[in-house]
TIRO-2110 file (N, C-alpha, C; in Angstrom, 1 decimal):
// TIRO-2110
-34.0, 129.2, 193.8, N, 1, A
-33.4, 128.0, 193.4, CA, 1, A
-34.4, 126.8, 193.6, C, 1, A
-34.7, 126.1, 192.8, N, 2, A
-35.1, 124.6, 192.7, CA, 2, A
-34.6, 123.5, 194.2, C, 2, A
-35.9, 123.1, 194.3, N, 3, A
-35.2, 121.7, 195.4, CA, 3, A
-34.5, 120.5, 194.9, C, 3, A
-33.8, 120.1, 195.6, N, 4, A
-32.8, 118.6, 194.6, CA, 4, A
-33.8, 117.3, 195.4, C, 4, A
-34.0, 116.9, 194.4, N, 5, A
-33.9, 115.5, 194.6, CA, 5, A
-33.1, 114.6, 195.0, C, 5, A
-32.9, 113.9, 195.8, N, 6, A
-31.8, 113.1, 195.8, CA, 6, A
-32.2, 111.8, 196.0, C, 6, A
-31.9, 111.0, 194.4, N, 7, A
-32.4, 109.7, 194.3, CA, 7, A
-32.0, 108.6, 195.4, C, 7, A
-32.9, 107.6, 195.6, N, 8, A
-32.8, 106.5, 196.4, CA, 8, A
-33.3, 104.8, 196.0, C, 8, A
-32.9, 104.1, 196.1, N, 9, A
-33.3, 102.8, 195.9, CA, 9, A
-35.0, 102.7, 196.1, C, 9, A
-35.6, 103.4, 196.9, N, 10, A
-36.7, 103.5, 197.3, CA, 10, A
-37.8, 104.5, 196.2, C, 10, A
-36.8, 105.5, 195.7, N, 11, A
-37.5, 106.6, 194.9, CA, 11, A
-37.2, 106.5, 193.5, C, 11, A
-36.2, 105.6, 193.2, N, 12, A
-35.9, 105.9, 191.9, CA, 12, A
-36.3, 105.4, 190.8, C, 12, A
-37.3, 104.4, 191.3, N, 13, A
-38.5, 103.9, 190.1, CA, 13, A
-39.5, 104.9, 190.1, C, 13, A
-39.9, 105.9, 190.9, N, 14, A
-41.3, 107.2, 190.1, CA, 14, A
-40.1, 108.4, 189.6, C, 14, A
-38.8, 108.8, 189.8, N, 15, A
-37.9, 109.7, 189.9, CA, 15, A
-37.8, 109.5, 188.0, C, 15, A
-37.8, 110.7, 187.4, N, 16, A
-37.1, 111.3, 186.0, CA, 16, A
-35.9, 111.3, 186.8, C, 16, A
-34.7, 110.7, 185.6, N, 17, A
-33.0, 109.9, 185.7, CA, 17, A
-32.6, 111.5, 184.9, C, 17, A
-33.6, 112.2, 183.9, N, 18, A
-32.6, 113.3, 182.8, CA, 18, A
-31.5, 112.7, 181.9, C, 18, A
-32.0, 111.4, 182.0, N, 19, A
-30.9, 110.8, 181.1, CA, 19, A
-31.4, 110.8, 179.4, C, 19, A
-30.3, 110.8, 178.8, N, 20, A
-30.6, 110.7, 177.7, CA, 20, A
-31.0, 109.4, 176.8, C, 20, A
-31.0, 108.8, 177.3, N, 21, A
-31.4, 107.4, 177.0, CA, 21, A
-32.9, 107.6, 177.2, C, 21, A
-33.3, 108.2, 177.6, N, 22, A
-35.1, 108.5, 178.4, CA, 22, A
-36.0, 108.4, 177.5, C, 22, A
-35.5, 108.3, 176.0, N, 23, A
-36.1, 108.5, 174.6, CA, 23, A
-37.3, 107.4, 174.8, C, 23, A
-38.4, 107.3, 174.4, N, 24, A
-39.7, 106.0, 174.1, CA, 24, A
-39.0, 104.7, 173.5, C, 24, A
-38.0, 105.2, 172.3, N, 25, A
-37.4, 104.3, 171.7, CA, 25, A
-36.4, 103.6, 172.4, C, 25, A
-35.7, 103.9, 173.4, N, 26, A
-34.9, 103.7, 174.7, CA, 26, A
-34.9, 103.0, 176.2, C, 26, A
-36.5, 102.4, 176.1, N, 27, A
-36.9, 102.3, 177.4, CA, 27, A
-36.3, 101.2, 178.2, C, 27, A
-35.4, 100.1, 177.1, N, 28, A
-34.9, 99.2, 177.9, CA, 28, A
-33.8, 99.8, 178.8, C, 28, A
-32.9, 100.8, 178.1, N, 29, A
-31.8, 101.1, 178.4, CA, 29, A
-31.8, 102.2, 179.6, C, 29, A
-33.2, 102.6, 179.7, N, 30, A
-33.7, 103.3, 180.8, CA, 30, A
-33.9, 103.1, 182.1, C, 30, A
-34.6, 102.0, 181.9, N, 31, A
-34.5, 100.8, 183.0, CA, 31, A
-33.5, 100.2, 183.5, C, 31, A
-32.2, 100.0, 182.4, N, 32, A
-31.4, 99.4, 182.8, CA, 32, A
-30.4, 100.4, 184.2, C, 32, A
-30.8, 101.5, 183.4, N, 33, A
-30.0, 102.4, 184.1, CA, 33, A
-30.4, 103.0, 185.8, C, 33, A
-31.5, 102.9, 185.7, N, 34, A
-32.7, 102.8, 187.0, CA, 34, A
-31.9, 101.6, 187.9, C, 34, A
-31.9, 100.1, 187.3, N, 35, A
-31.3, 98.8, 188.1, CA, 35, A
-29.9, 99.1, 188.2, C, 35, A
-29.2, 99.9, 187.3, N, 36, A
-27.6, 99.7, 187.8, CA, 36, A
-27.8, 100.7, 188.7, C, 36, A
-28.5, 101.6, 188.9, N, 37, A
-28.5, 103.1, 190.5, CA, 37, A
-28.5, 102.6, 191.2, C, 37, A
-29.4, 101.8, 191.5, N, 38, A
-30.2, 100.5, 192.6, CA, 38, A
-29.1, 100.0, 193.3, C, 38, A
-28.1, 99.9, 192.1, N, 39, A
-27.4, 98.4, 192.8, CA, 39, A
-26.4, 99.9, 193.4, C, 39, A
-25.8, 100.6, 192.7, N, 40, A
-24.5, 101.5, 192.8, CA, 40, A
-24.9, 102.3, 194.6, C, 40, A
-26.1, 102.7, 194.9, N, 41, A
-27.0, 103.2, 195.6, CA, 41, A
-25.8, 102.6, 196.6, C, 41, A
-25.8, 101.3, 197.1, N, 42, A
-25.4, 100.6, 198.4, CA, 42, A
-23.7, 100.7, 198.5, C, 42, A
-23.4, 101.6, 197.1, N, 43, A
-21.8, 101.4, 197.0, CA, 43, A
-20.9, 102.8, 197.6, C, 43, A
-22.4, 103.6, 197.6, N, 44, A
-22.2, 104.8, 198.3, CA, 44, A
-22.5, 106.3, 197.0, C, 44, A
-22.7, 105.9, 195.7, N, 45, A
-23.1, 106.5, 194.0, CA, 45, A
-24.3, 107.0, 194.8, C, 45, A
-24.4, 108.7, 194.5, N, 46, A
-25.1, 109.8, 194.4, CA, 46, A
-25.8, 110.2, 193.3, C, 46, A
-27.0, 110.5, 193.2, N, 47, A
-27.6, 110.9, 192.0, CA, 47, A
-28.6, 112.2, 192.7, C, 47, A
-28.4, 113.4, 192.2, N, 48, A
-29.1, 114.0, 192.3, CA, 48, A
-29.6, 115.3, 191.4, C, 48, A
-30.9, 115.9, 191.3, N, 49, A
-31.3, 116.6, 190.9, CA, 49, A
-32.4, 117.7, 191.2, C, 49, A
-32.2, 118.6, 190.1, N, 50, A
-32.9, 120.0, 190.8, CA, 50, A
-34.7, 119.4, 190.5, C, 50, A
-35.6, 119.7, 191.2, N, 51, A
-37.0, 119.3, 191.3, CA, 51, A
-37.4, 120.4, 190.2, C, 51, A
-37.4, 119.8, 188.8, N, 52, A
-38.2, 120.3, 187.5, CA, 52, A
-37.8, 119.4, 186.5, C, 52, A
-38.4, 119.5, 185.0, N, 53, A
-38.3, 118.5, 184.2, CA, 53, A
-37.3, 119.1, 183.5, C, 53, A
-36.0, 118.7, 183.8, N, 54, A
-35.0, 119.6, 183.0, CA, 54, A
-33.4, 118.8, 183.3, C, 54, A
-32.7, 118.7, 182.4, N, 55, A
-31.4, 117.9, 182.5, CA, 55, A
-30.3, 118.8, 183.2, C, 55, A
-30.4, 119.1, 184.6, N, 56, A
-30.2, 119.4, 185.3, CA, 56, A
-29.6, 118.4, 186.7, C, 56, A
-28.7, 117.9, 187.0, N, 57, A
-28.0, 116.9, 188.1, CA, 57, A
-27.3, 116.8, 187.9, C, 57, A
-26.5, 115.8, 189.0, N, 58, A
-25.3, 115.7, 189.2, CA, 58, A
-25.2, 114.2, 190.0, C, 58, A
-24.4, 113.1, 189.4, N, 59, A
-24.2, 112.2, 189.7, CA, 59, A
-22.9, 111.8, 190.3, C, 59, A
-23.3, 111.2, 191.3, N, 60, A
-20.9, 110.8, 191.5, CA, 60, A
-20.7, 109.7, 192.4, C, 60, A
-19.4, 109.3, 192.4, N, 61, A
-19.4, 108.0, 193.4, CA, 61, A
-18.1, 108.5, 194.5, C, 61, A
-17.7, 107.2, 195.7, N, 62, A
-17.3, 107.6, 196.0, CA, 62, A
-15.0, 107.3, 195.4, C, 62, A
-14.4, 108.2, 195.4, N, 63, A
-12.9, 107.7, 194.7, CA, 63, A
-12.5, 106.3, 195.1, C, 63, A
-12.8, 105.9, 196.3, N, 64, A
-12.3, 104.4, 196.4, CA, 64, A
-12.9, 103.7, 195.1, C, 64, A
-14.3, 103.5, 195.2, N, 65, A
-14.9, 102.9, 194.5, CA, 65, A
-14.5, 103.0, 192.8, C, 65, A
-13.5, 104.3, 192.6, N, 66, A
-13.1, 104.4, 191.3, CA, 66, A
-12.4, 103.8, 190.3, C, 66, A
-12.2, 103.1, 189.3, N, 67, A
-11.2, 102.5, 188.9, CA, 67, A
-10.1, 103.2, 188.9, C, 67, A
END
């Protein structure tokens, strides 16, 4: 098996997100998505993934924080 990455406020500007938004044509929305982790990061929101270039993770928060 693959190592997970487990993104951080610290790593998650060099870190691939596997998001689909990730397109060239997309890059605002890529970014944006980078600054909302950032913020979500301190809310207790997990992002993680297997170490290869592949849409492979798993993201979650915690239920309080749920609507």
């Amino acid at each position: 098996m693959e190592n997970l990455i487990t993104l951080t406020p610290e790593n998650v500007e060099k870190e691939h997100i596997c998001c689909a938004i990730s397109d060239k044509k997309c890059t605002d929305g890529y970014q944006q998505k980078k600054q909302w982790l950032k913020q979500e990061f301190a809310n207790g929101y997990v992002f993680r993934r297997i170490d290869a270039r592949a849409k492979v993770f798993i993201e979650y928060g915690p239920a309080e924080s749920a609507w």
